[in-house]
N, C-alpha and C positions, 0 to 999 in steps of 0.2 A: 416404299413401304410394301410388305408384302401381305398379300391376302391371305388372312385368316386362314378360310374355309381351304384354299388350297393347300397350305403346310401343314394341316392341322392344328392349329392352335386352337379350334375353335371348343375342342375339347376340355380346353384349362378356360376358359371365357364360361362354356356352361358349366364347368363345375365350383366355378368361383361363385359364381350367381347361385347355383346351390347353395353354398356353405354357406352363404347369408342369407338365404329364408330358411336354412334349417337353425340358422345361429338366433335368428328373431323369432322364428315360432318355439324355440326354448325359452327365450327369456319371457317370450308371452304364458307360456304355461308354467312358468316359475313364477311370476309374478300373481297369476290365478291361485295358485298352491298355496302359498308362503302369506296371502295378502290377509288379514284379518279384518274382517267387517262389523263393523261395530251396530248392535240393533239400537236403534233412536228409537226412544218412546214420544209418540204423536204427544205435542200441547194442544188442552182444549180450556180456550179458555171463558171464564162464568160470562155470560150474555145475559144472563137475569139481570137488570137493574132496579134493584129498590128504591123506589120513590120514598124521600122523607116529606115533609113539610114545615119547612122550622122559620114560622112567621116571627116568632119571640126574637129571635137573634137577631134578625135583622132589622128590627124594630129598635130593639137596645143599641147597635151600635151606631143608627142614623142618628141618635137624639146626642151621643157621644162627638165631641171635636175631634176633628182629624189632629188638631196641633193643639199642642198643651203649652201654654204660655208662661213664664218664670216668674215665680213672684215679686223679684225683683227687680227694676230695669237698672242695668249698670251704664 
């Protein structure tokens, strides 16, 4: 194998490695260009809690049976 640096080859080796940071810092700045950012509107959401107090209900539905029985028995 022969060295590089001594045949000159070393010339196509750096400009290969060029052509591919210059081929990736284009698609970076195309990608910058072209990209459309969409503005999100912050959620806030209500932290107030209103307290009810609704003793009636649950008064009425403890005196109520959870099972309702058939008038029937088959």
């Amino acid at each position: 194998m022969q060295n590089p640096f001594e045949s000159g080859h070393i010339k196509n080796y750096i400009l290969l490695y060029a052509s591919v940071v210059v081929i990736m810092i284009l698609f970076f700045i195309a990608t910058t260009l072209f990209n459309e950012v969409e503005v999100i509107e912050k959620k806030e959401f209500n932290t107030y809690i209103e307290k009810k107090v609704v003793v009636d209900d649950i008064e009425k539905e403890s005196s109520k049976p959870i099972f309702k029985l058939l008038d029937k028995a088959y």
